[in-house]
C-alpha positions as CSV (number, residue, x, y, z in Angstrom):
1,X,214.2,250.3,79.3
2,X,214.4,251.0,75.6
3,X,214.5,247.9,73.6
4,X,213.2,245.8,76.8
5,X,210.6,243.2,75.4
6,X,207.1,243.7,77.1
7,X,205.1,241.3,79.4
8,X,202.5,240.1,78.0
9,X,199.7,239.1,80.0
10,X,196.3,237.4,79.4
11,X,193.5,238.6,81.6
12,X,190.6,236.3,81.4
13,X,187.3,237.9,82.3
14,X,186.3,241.5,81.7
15,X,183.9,241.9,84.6
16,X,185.6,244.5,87.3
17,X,188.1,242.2,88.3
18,X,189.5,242.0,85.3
19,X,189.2,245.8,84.1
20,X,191.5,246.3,87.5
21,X,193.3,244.2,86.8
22,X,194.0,245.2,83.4
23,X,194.6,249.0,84.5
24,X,196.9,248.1,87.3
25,X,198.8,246.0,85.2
26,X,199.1,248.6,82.7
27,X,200.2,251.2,85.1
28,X,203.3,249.6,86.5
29,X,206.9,250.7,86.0
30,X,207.4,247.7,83.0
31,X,206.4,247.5,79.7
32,X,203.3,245.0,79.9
33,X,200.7,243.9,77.2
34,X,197.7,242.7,78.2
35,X,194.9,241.0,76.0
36,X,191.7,241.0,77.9
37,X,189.9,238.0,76.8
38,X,185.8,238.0,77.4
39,X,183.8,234.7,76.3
40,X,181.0,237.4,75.5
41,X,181.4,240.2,72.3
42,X,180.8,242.9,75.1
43,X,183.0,243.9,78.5
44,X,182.2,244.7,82.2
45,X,180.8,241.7,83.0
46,X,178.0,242.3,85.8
47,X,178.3,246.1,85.1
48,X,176.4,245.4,82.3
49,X,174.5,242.6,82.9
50,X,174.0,242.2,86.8
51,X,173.9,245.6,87.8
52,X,169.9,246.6,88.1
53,X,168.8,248.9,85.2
54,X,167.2,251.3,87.2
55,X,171.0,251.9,88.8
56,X,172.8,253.8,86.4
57,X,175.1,255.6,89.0
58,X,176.3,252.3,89.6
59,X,177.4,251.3,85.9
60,X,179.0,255.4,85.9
61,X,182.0,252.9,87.0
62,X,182.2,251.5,83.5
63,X,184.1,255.0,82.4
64,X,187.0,253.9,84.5
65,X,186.5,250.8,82.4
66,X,186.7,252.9,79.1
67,X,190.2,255.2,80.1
68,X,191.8,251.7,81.3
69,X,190.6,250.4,77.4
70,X,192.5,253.5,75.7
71,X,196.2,253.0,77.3
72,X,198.8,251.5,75.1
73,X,199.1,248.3,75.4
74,X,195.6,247.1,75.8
75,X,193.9,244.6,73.2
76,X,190.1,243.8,73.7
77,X,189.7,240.2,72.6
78,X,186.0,239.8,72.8
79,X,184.0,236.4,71.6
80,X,186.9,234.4,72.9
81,X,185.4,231.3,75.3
82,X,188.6,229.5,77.1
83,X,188.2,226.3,77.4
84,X,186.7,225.9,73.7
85,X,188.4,228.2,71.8
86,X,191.4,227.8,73.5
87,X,192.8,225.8,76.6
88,X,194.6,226.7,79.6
89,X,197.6,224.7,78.2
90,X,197.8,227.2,75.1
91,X,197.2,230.6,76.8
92,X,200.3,229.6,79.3
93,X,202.3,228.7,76.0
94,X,200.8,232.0,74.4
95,X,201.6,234.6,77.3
96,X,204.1,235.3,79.9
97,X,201.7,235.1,82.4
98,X,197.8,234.4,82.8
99,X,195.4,236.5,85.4
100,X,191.9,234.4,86.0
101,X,189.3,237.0,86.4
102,X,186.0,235.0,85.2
103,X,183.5,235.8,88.7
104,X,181.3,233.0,89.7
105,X,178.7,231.7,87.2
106,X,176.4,229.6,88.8
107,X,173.8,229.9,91.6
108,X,173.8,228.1,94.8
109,X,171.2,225.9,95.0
110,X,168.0,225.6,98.2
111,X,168.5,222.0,97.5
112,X,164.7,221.4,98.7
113,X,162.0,219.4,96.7
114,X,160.6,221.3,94.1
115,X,163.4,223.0,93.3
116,X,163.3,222.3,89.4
117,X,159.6,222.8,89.0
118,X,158.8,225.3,85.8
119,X,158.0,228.7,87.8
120,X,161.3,228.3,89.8
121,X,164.2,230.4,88.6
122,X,167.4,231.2,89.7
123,X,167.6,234.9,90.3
124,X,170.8,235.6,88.2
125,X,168.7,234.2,85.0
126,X,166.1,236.9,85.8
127,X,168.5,239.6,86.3
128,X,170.4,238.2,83.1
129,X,167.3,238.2,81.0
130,X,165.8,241.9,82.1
131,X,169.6,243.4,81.4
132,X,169.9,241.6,78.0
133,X,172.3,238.8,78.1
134,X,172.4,237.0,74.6
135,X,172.7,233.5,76.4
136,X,168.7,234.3,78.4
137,X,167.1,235.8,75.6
138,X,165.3,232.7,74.7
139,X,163.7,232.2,78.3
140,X,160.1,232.8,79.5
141,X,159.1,234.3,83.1
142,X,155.3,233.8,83.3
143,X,154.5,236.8,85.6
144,X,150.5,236.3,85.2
145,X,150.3,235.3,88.7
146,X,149.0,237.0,91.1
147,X,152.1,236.5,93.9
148,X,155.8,236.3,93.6
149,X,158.1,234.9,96.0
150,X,161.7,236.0,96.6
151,X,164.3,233.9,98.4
152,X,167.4,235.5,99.6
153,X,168.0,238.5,101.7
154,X,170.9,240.1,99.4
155,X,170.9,243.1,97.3
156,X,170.6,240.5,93.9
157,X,167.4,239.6,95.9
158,X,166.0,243.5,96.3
159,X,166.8,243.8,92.9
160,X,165.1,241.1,91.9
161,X,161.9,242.3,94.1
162,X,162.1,245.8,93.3
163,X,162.2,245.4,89.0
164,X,159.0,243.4,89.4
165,X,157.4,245.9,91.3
166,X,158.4,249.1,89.1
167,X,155.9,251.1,87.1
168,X,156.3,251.8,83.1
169,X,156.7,254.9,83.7
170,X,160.4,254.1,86.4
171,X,161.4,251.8,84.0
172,X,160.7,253.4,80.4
173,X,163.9,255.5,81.1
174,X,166.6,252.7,81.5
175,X,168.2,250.3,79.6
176,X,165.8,247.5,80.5
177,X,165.2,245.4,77.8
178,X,162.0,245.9,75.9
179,X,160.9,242.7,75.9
180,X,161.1,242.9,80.2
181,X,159.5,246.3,80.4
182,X,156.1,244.5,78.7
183,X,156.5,241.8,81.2
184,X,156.8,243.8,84.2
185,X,154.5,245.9,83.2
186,X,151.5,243.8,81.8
187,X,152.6,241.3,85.0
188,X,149.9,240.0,87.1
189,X,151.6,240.1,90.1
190,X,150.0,241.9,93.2
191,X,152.9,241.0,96.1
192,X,155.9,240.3,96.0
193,X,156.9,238.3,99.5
194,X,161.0,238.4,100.3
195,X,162.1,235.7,102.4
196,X,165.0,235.7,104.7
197,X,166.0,233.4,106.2
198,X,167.6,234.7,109.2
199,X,166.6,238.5,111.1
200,X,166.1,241.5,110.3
201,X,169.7,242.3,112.1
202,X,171.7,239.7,109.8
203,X,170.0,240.8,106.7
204,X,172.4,241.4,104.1
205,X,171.3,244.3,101.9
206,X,172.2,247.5,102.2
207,X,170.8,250.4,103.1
208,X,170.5,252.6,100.2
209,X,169.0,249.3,98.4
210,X,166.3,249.1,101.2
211,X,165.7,253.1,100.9
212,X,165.2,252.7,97.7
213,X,162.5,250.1,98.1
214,X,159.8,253.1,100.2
215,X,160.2,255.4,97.3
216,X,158.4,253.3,94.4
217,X,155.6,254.6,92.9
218,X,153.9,251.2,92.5
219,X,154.0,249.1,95.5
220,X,154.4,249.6,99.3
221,X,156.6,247.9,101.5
222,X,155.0,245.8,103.8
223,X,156.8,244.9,107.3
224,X,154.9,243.1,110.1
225,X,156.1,244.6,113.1
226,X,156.4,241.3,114.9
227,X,159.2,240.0,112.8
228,X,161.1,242.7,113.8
229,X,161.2,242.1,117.4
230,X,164.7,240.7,118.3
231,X,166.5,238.3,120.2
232,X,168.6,238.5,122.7
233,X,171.8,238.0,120.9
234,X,170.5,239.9,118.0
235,X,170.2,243.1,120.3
236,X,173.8,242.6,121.3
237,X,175.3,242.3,117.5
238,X,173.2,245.4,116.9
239,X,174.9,247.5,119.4
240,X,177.8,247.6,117.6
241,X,176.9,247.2,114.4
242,X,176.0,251.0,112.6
243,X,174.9,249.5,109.2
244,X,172.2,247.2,110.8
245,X,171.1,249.6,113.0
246,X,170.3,251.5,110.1
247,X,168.7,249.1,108.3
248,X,166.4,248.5,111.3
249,X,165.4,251.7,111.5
250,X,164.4,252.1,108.2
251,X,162.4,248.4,108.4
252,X,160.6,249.9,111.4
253,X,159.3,253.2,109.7
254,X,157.9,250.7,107.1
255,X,156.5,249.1,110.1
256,X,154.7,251.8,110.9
257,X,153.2,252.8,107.5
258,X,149.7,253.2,106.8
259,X,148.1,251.0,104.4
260,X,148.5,252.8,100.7
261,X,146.6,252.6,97.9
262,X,149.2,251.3,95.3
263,X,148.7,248.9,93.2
264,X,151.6,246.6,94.3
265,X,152.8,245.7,97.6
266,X,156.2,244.4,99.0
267,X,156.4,242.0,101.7
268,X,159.4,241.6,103.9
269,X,159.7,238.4,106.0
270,X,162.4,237.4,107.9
271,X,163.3,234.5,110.4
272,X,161.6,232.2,107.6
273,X,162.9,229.5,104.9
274,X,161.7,227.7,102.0
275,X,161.3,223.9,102.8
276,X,159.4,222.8,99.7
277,X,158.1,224.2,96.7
278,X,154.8,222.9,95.5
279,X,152.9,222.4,92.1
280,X,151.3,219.6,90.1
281,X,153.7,220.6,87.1
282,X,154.8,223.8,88.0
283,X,155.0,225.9,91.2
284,X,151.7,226.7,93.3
285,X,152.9,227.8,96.5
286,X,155.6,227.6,99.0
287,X,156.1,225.9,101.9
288,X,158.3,227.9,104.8
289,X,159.5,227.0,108.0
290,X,159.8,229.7,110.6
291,X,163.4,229.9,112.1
292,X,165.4,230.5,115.1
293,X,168.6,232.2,115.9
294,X,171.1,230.1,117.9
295,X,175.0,231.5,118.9
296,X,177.3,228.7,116.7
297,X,179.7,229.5,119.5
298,X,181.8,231.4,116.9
299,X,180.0,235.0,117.3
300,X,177.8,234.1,114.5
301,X,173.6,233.6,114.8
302,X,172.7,230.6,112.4
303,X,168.9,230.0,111.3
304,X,167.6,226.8,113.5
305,X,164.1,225.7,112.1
306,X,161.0,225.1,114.4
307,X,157.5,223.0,114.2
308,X,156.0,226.4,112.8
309,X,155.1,225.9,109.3
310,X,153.2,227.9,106.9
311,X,152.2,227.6,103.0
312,X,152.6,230.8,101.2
313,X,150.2,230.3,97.2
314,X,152.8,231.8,94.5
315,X,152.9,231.0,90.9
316,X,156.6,232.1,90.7
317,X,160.0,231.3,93.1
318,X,162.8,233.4,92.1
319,X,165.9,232.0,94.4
320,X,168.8,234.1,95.0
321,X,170.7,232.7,97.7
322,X,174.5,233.5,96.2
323,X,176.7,232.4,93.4
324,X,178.8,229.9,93.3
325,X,182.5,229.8,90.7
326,X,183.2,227.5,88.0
327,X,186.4,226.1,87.2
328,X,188.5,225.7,83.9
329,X,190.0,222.4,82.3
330,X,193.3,222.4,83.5
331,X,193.9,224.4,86.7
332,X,193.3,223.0,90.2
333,X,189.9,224.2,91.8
334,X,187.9,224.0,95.0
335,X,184.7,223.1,93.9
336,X,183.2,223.5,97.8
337,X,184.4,227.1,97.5
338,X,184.1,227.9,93.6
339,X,187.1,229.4,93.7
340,X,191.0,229.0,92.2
341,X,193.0,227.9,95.6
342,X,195.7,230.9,95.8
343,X,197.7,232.8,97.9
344,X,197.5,236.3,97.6
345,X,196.4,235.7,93.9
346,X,199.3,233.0,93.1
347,X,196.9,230.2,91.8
348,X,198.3,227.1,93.8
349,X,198.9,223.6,92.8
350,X,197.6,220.5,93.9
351,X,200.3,220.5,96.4
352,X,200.2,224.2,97.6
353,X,203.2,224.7,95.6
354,X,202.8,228.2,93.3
355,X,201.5,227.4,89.9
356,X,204.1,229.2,87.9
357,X,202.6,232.4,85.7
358,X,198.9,231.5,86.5
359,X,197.2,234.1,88.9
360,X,193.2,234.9,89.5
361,X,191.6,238.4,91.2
362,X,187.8,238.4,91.6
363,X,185.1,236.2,92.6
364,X,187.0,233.5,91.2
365,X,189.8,234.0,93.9
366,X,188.1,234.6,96.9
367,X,184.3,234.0,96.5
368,X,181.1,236.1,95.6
369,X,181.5,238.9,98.4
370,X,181.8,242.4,98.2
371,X,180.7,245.0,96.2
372,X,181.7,246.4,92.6
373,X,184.8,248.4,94.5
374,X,186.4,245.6,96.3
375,X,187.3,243.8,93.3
376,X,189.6,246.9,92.5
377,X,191.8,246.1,96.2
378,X,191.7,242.5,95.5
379,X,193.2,243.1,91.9
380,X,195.9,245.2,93.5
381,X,196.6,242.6,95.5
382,X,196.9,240.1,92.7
383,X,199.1,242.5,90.6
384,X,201.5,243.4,92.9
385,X,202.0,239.7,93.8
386,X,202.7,239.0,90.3
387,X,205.1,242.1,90.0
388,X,207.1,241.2,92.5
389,X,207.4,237.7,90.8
390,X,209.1,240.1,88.0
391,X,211.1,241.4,90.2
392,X,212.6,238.3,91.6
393,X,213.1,237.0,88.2
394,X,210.6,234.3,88.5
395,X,208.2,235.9,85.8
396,X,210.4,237.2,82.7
397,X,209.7,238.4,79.2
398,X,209.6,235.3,77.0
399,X,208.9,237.1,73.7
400,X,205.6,236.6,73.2
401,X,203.7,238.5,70.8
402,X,200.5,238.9,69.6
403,X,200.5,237.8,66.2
404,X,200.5,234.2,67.7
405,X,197.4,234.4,69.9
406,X,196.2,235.7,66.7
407,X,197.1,233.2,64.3
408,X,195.5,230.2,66.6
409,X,192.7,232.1,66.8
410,X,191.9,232.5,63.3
411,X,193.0,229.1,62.2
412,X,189.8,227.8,64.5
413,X,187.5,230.1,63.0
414,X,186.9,232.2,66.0
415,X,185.5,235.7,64.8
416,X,187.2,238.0,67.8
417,X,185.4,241.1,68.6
418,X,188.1,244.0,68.9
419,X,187.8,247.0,71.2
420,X,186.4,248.7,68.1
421,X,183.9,246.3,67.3
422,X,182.6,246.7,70.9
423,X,183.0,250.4,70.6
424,X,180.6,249.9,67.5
425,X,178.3,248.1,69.4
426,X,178.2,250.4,72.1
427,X,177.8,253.6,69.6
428,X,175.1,251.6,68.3
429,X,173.2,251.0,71.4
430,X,173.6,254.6,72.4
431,X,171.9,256.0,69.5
432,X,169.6,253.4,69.3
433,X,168.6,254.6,72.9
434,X,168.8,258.8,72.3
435,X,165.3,259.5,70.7
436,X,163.8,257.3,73.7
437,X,165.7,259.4,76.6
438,X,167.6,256.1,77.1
439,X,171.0,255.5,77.9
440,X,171.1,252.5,75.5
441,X,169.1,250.2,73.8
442,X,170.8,247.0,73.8
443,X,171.4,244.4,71.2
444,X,170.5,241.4,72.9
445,X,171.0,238.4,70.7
446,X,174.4,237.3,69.2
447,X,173.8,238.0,65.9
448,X,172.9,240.9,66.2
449,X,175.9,241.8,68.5
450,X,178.2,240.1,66.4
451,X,176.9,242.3,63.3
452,X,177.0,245.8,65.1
453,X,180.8,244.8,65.9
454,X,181.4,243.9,61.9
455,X,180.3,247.2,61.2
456,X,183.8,248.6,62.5
């Protein structure tokens, strides 16, 4: 309606969640503004900095990303950390209505001795450091040893397993950082063991990943055929299951292989968990315990350990056994589940009572699961729940413009990256990136993103 003042809404977080978010905001029959506010100068969250380099059909998503940033209405508010440069309180005052799209920050932890000792990451700070996060710059993998050890059974895990195992030559092509490519590359590191801790029938990768893993040049995957004998109960999941049977018969034809003469190898274990990692100052070896699977009465297998016990010599642990959600000063959170408590995207109260205008899509509203596409469902979700609190006349236009968010922000000093300053960082990376044959070459410190956005 001509005249008709627009919603304005704050989306916080510009991983997927909050890109779909933004665009299905943005496509509804109402005038709506949304700022998308990133604590980092650059958006798509784990599209740029989870997603594995070597992947780059995978980040292809991020042009969805880049129509959603052109419609009217859109403001990129980049370098903008709630909860320090502004509070929950404020961005409530400031908007009509605020959508929590932030992901899950942390990793879940073995909680086994040893856990802390130098040589044992979590995976995500890997994976944050190779893709050229400013906040992991400063960190040091020593990867002179002769063995890695990977803990977790995911596709974060594979990742993890499979960078370490590429050659310069897979990796000179990407948008790897430089300083990871002469790490991987001068590593030490002869095997690579991948522990999971239940079969090979509950594993959770998928099978493109493990596909993917058979075709390096550098390493061979190594599967004992033993481990992939199965259980009773396993056999019976299996029958019915068309993605692990895949996977099994792709673990098998490893199985099979004959013994290669790369340089590299890739060994997949399952039925095994750490128990204790071991050093005298920093990590030596691994102990494992070898599992069983038990019914929990509720269809599901769970990993029981037994007396066998093994000690696996590593100089490196890299965990990656999920994520696990942060909350924000000032809105209720489950801190068992690392996520907002909501209903259907309505962030609740204490009480289970709708807390008015505050919403969340993501990780951050139902935990880390899924894959890049199914935050684009759950933001639907979230949107339409907060449409039809328009609709009912529960969520109304206040008047609310930008000028405000604006003001505050300068008066504390914040320098806000703009969707052209990240647009100048991009072109920046680009062509840093042509003459190599690389998609990008990123700007990896703060500085030096913060002075590639000036330049617009």
């Amino acid at each position: 309606m001509a005249g008709e003042s627009p919603l304005r809404v704050a989306v916080v977080g510009s991983g997927p969640a909050g890109f779909y978010a933004t665009g299905s905001l943005l496509a509804a029959d109402a005038p709506i503004e949304v700022d998308l506010i990133e604590r980092l100068p650059t958006p798509w969250g784990l599209v740029r900095l989870g997603v594995a380099p070597d992947h780059p059909n995978i980040k292809a998503v991020s042009r969805v990303f880049e129509k959603t940033a052109q419609k009217p209405g859109f403001r990129f508010l980049g370098n903008v950390d709630v909860g320090r440069d502004v509070s929950h309180e404020e961005l409530v005052a400031l908007y009509d209505a605020v959508v929590y799209a932030f992901g899950a920050q942390t990793d879940r932890r073995l909680g086994i001795p040893g856990e802390d000792l130098p040589g044992s990451w979590p995976a995500t700070e890997f994976v944050a450091w190779y893709n050229g996060h400013p906040d992991f710059q400063h960190l040091a993998f020593d990867l002179s040893c002769e063995r890695a050890i990977v803990v977790g059974n995911g596709n974060v895990a594979v990742d993890v397993a499979r960078m370490l195992a590429l050659t310069d030559e897979e990796l000179a092509p990407t948008d790897t950082t430089d300083a990871a490519i002469a790490a991987i590359v001068g590593a030490g590191i002869r095997e690579i063991v991948m522990l999971g801790r239940r079969g090979p029938v509950q594993a959770a990768f998928t099978t493109p990943e493990l596909l993917e893993l058979g075709e390096l040049a550098g390493a061979e995957v190594v599967v004992d055929p033993a481990e992939l004998e199965l259980d009773a109960a396993s056999e019976e999941h299996l029958a019915g299951d068309t993605h692990a049977m895949r996977n099994l018969e792709v673990l098998r034809s490893y199985a099979e292989r004959q013994p290669s003469e790369k340089p590299r190898a890739l060994r997949l274990r399952f039925c095994a968990s750490p128990v204790e990692i071991r050093g005298d100052g920093r990590v030596e070896a691994v102990e494992i315990v070898r599992n069983r699977l038990v019914p929990d009465g509720r269809g599901v297998l769970r990993a029981e350990p037994t007396d066998v016990r093994e000690t696996i010599p590593c100089g490196i642990v890299f965990r990656s056994v999920g994520y696990h959600g942060v909350g924000i000063p000032g809105i209720p959170f489950d801190e068992a589940r690392g996520t907002i408590p909501n209903d259907c995207g309505r962030a609740l109260a204490d009480d289970g009572s709708p807390l008015p205008r505050v919403y969340c899509t993501g990780w951050i509203k139902r935990g880390p699961t899924g894959v890049i596409g199914t935050n684009k469902k759950d933001a639907t979700e979230t949107v339409a729940a907060l449409l039809a609190d328009v609709a009912d006349g529960s969520l109304l236009p206040s008047g609310a413009d930008a000028a405000a968010v604006d003001a505050l922000l300068a008066e504390r000093g914040v320098e806000v990256v703009s969707q052209a300053g990240w647009e100048a960082i991009d072109a920046a990376e680009r062509a840093a990136g042509e003459p190599h044959g690389r998609p990008r070459v990123k700007l990896c410190t703060w500085d030096a993103l913060l002075g590639a956005a000036r330049g617009a």
